[in-house]
C-alpha positions, 0 to 999 in steps of 0.5 A: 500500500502506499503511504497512509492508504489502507489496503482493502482486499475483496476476497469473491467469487463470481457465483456469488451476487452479492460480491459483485455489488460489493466489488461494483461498489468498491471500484466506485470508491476506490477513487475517492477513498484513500484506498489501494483496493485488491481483488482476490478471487476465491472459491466459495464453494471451499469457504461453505465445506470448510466452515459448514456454512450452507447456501441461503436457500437451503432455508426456504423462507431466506431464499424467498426473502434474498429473491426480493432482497437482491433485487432491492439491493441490485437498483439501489446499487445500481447493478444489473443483477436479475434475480429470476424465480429459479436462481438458486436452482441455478446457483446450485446446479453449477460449479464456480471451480473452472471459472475461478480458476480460470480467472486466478489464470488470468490474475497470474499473468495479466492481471490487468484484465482481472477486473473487466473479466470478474464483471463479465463473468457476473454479467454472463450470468447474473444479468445473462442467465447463461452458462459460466462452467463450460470451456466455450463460455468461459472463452467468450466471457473473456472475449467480451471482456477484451482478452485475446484469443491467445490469451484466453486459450493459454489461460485455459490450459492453465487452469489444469496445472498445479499452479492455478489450483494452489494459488486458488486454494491458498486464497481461498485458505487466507480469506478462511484464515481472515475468519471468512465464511461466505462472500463477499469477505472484504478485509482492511487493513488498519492500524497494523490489523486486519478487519473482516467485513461481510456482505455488500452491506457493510462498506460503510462500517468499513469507511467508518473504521478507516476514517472514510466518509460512505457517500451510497453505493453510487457516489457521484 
């Protein structure tokens, strides 16, 4: 970090609707905060096994209150998430794996593209309902989002090696260690100590603690 900004790690995954308003909203800020915000793609599937934490829908009635909730939150984010009737089947019927993996890929060698790709990824199947598991759709997910098709197919090819894995899993084992239990799991460092904030709704407990001034989710 440099001098007198504090650094504020975003540990997500792109299954996760709400650690895109986390991460929207954090881009928006990070020019007016006194921050060096850092993206730290994770696996949240590794985060619920590892704590026992289960999906919110597997409790009928917070599955029917997150619905209206994300919708909610998505126009007061200004986001366009859409939840549809039958997200949490969607949700539950894929795996986030190759795509984080995918993007860690990417953060190693270009991380440059590491934030346009993580949004394109919430698009595609947040606001898209399109599939986000397969090889074809990760590789136009990562046209769309100004990736070459060189780039793209080295990046897939790494997502086998053991290299991308351990970097995913090490992540993912530091936003544990951090006391994570779900995404988004943001972490400032302040006063030579890490504080653990989760949720998209939190960010002004954050601003608060770091001597920042939360101006909405959308600061004009």
């Amino acid at each position: 970090a440099r001098m007198g900004r504090t650094l504020v790690e975003l540990f997500y995954d792109v299954i996760s609707p709400y650690s895109w308003l986390a991460f929207e909203a954090l881009c928006r800020y990070r020019h007016i905060w006194n921050i060096d915000l850092r993206f730290r793609p994770a696996f949240l599937g590794g985060i619920m096994q590892q704590t026992g934490n289960k999906p919110p829908a597997m409790l009928p009635k917070r599955g029917e209150y997150m619905l209206k909730d994300m919708k909610r939150m998505a126009k007061y984010y200004q986001v366009p998430v859409h939840m549809s009737p039958d997200a949490f089947q969607h949700i539950m019927g894929t795996s986030s794996l190759t795509a984080m993996r995918f993007i860690t890929a990417i953060d190693m060698t270009n991380p440059q593209y590491l934030e346009p790709l993580s949004r394109e990824f919430w698009m595609r199947f947040w606001s898209q309902h399109e599939d986000i598991s397969q090889p074809e759709n990760i590789l136009a997910v990562a046209r769309q989002a100004g990736l070459s098709a060189e780039l793209s197919q080295k990046a897939l090819e790494m997502i086998s090696s053991s290299t991308v894995k351990d970097r995913l899993k090490d992540t993912t084992a530091e936003a544990l260690k951090y006391g994570a239990f779900g995404m988004p799991a943001v972490v400032a460092h302040y006063d030579g100590e890490p504080h653990l904030f989760f949720g998209s709704d939190r960010l002004e407990l954050l601003g608060s603690i770091i001597g920042e001034k939360w101006l909405g989710p959308v600061p004009s």
